[in-house]
Backbone as numpy.savetxt, mean C-alpha at the origin, in Angstrom:
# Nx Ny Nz CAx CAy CAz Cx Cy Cz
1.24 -7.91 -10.16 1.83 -7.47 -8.91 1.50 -8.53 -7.86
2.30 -8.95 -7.29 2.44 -9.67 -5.97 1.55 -9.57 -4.71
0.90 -10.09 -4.07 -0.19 -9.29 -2.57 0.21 -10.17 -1.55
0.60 -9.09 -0.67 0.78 -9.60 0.95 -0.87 -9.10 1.52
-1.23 -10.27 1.94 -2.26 -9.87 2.82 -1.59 -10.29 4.13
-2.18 -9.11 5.06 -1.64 -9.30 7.06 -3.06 -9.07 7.53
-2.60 -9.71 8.29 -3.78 -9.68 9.55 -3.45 -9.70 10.42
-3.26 -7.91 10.87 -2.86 -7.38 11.96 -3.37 -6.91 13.01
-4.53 -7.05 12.99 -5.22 -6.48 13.87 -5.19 -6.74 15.47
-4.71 -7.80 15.85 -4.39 -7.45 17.34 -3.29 -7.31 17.63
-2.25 -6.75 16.84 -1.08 -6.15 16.82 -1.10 -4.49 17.13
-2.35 -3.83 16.59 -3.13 -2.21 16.88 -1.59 -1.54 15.64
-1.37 -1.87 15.34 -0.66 -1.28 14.90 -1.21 0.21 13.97
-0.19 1.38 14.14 -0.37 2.73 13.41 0.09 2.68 12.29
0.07 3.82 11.45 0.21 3.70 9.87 2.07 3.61 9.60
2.72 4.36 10.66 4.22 4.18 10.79 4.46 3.28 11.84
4.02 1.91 12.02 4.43 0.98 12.42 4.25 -0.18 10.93
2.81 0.32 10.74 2.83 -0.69 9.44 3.57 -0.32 8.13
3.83 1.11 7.70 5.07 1.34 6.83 6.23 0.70 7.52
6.75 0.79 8.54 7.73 0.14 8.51 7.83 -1.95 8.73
6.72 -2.18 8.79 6.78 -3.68 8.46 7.05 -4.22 6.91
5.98 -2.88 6.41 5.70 -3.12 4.59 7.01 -3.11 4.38
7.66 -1.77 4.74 9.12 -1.73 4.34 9.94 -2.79 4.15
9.93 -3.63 5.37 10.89 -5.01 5.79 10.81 -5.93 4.70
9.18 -5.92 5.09 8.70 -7.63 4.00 8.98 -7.00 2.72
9.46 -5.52 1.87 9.88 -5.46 0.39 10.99 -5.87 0.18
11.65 -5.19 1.05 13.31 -5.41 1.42 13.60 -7.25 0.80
12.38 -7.67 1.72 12.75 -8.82 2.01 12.53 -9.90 0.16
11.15 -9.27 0.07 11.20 -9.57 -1.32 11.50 -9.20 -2.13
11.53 -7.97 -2.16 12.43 -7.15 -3.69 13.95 -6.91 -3.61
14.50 -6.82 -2.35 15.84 -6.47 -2.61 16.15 -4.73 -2.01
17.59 -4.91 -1.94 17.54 -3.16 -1.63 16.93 -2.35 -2.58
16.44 -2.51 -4.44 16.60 -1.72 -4.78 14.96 -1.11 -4.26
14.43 -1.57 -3.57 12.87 -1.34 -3.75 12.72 -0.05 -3.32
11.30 0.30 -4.24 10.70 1.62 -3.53 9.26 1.78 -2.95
8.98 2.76 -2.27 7.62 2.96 -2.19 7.07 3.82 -2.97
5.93 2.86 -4.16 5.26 3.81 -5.09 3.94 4.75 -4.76
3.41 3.98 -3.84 2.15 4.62 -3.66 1.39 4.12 -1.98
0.31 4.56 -1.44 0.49 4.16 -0.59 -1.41 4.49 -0.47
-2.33 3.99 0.52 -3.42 4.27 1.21 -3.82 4.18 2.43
-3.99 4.83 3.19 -4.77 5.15 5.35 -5.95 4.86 5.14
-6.53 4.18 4.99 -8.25 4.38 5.06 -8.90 5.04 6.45
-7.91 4.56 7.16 -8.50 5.61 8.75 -8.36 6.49 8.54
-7.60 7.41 7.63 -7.47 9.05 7.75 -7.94 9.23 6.08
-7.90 8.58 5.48 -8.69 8.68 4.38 -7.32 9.30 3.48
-6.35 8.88 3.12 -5.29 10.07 2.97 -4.20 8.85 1.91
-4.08 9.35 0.72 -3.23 8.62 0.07 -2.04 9.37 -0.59
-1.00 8.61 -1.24 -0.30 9.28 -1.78 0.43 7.97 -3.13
0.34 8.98 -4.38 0.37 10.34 -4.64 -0.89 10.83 -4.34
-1.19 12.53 -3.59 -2.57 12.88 -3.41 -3.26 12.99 -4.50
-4.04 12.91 -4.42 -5.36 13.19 -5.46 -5.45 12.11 -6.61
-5.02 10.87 -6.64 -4.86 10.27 -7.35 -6.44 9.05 -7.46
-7.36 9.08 -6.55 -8.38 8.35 -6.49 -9.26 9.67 -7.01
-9.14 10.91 -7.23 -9.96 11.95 -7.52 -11.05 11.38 -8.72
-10.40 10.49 -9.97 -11.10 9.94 -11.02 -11.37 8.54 -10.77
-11.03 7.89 -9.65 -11.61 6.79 -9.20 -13.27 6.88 -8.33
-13.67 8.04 -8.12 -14.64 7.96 -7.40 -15.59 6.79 -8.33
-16.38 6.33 -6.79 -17.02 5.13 -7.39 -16.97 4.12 -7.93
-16.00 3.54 -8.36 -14.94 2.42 -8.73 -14.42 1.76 -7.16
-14.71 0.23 -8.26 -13.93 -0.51 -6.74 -12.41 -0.13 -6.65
-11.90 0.21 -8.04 -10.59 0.40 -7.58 -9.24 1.66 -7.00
-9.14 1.41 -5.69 -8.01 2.92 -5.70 -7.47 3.30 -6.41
-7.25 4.41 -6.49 -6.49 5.25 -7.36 -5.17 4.87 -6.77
-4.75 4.64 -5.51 -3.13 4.36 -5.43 -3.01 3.10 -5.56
-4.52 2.34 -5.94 -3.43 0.86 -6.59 -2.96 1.06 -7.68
-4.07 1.59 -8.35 -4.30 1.73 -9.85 -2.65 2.48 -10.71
-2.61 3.89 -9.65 -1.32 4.14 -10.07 0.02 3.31 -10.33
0.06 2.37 -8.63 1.04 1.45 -8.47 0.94 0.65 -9.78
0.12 0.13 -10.05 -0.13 -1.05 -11.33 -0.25 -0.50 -12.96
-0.20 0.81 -13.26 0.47 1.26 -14.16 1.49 1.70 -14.19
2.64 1.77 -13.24 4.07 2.31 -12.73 4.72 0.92 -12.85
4.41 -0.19 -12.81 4.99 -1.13 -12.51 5.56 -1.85 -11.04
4.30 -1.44 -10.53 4.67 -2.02 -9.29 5.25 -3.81 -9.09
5.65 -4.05 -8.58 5.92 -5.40 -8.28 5.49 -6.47 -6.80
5.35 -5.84 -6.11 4.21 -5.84 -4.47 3.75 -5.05 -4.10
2.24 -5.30 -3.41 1.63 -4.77 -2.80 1.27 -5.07 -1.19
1.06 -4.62 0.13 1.27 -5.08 1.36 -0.08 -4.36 1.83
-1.28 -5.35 2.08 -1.91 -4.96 2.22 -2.51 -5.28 3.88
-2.59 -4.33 4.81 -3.40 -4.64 6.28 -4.68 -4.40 6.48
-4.95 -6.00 7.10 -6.42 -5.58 7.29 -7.05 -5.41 6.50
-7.45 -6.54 5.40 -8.50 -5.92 4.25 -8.48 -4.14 3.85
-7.43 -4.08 3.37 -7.23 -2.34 3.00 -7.23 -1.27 4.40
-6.89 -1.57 5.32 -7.16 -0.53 6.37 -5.72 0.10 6.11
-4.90 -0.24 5.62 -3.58 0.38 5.36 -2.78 -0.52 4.12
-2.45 0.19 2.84 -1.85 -0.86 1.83 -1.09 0.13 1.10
0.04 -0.60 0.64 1.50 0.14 0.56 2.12 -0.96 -0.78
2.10 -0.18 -1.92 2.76 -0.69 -2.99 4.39 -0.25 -3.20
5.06 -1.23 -3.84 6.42 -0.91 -4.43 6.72 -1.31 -5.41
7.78 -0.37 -5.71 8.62 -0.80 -7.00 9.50 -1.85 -6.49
């Protein structure tokens, strides 16, 4: 899978400002057909699909990467060292 790292931070941007950037830059790389597979807030602590880090406890790795990267994700858009990161198909 592909990684956008941003460094957004004096941009302040919210979690639906940065979905909709992630959105752009897939668009931009994948094409219309892209989707959003999975997604993580670390400020609100809140991912989706939910409960999917439930068997990740303690592991470096999220459960919504982890999902993304057995689904076949193809990018990942990550802000801020994980403060918000948004995979697609």
């Amino acid at each position: 899978m592909k990684s956008l790292r941003l460094d957004t931070a004096e941009l302040d941007l919210d979690f639906n400002a940065a979905l909709k950037l992630a959105t752009a830059l897939a668009l931009h790389h994948l094409g219309d057909d892209t989707m959003l597979l999975s997604w993580y807030d670390r400020e609100r602590d809140l991912e989706s699909p939910a409960g999917v880090s439930e068997c990740h406890e303690g592991c470096a790795t999220k459960g919504s990467w982890d999902y993304a990267l057995n689904r076949g994700a193809r990018l990942a858009v990550d802000f801020d060292s994980g403060r918000y990161t948004f995979c697609f198909l």
